[in-house]
C-alpha positions in Angstrom: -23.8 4.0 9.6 -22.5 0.4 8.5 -19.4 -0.8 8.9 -17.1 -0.4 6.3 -14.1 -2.8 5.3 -10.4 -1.3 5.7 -7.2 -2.7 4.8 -4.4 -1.6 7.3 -0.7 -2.2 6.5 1.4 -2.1 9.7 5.2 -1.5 9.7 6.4 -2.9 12.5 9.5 -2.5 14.8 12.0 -5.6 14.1 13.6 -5.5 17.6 10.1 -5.3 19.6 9.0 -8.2 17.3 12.1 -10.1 17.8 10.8 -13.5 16.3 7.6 -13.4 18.2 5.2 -12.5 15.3 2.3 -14.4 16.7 2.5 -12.4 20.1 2.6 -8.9 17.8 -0.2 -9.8 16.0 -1.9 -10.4 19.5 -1.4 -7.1 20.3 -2.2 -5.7 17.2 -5.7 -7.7 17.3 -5.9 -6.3 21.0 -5.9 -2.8 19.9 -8.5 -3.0 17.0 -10.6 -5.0 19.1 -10.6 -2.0 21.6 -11.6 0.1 18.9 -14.6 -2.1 18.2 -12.9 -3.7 14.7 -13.8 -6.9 13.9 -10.3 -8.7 12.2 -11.2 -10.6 9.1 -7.4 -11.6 7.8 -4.4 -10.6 9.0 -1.1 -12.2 8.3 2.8 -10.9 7.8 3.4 -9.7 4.8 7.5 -9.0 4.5 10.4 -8.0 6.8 12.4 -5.5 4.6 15.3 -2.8 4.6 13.7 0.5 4.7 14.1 3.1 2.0 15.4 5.5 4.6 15.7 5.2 8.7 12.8 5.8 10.9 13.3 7.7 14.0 11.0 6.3 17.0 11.5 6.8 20.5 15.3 8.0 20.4 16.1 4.5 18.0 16.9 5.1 14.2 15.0 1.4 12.5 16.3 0.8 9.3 14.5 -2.7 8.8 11.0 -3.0 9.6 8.4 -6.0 9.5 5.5 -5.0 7.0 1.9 -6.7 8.8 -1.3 -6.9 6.7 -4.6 -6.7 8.3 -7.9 -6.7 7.3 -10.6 -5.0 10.0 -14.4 -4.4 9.6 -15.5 -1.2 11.8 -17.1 2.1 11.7 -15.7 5.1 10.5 -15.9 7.1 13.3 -13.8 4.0 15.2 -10.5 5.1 13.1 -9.6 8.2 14.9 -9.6 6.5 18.4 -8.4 3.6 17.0 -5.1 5.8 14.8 -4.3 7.6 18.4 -4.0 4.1 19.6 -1.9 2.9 17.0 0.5 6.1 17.7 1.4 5.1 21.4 2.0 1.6 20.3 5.9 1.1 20.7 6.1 -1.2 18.3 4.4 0.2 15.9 6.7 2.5 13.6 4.0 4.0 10.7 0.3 2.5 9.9 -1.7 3.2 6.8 -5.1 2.1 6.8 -7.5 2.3 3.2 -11.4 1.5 2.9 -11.7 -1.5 0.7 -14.2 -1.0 -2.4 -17.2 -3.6 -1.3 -17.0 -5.1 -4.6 -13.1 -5.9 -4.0 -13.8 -7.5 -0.1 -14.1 -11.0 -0.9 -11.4 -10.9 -3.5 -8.6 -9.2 -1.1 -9.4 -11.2 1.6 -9.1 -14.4 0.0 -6.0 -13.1 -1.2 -5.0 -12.3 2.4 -5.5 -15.4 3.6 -3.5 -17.8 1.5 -0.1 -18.4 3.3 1.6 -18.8 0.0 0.4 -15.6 -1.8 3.5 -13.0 -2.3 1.8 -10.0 -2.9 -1.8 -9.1 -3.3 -2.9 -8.3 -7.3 -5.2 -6.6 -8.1 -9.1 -8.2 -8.6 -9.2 -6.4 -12.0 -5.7 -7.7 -13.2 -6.7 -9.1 -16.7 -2.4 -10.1 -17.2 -2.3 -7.3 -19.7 1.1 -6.6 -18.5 2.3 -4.5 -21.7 0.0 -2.1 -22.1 0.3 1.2 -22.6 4.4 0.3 -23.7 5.7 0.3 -27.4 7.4 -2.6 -28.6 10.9 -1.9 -27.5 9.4 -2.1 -24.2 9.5 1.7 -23.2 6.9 3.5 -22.1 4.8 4.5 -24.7 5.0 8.7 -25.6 2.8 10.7 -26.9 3.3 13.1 -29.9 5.6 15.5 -29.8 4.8 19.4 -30.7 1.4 20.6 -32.6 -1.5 21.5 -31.1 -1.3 21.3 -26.9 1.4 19.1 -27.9 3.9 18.2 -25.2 7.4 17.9 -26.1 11.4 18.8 -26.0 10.3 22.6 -28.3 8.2 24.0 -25.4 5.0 23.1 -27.5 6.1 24.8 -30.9 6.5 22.5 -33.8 10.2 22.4 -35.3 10.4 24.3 -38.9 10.2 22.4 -41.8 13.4 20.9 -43.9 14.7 22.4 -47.1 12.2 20.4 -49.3 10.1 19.1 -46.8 7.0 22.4 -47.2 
């Protein structure tokens, strides 16, 4: 089976990381070269407020450092390599995604710039309004008639005086 291309987005515990990014990502590398990964890009994507806490070893972490990695292995590697993840400390939640072959060079070329913000899309075209009206809402389909969805449970509203 060949090796496939995954993208792997890290949240990371603030306090383990405590400023020492470059020794994180050593042990992040560590661990997916254990697993038999080969890294391609990784870099640190944002430190942020989470949504909601995250309880991990008796600690409630309400920021975390988002870490963005880019791995080449096998599938069968993940599951070893997931269980690993799990009894890393400083690793709060991991979420790793097989990258479409057509997208690889385009991600990780995107990974690798130290000035990029957030990855785009390969297919972004810059069509940024579509599918909204011109008021800028969301744009609605019709209401009622046939299959219809709207505010009358489906039924069209009866006609006006005049309006048959």
């Amino acid at each position: 089976m060949p090796a496939s291309v995954y993208e792997c987005m890290f949240l990371l515990d603030t306090n383990k990381v405590s400023g020492d990014v470059p020794g994180a990502a050593q042990q992040l590398h560590a661990i997916l070269e254990k697993n038999h990964a080969e890294v391609l890009a990784s870099r640190p994507w944002d430190e942020r407020r989470l949504a909601y806490p995250i309880k991990r070893g008796g600690v409630s972490h309400k920021k975390g450092l988002y870490y963005l990695t880019y791995f080449r292995a096998e599938g069968k590697d993940l599951a070893p390599l997931t269980h690993d993840l799990s009894l890393n400390e400083m690793v709060l939640r991991n979420l790793i995604l097989r990258t479409e072959p057509k997208l690889v060079d385009v991600m990780l070329q995107l990974a690798q710039d130290e000035h990029a913000v957030a990855l785009q899309t390969a297919t972004d075209t810059g069509g940024e309004d579509e599918g909204r009206e011109e008021n800028g809402g969301p744009r609605r389909g019709r209401r009622g008639g046939p299959g219809g969805h709207g505010g009358h449970g489906g039924h069209e509203r009866p006609p006006e005086r005049g309006e048959e």
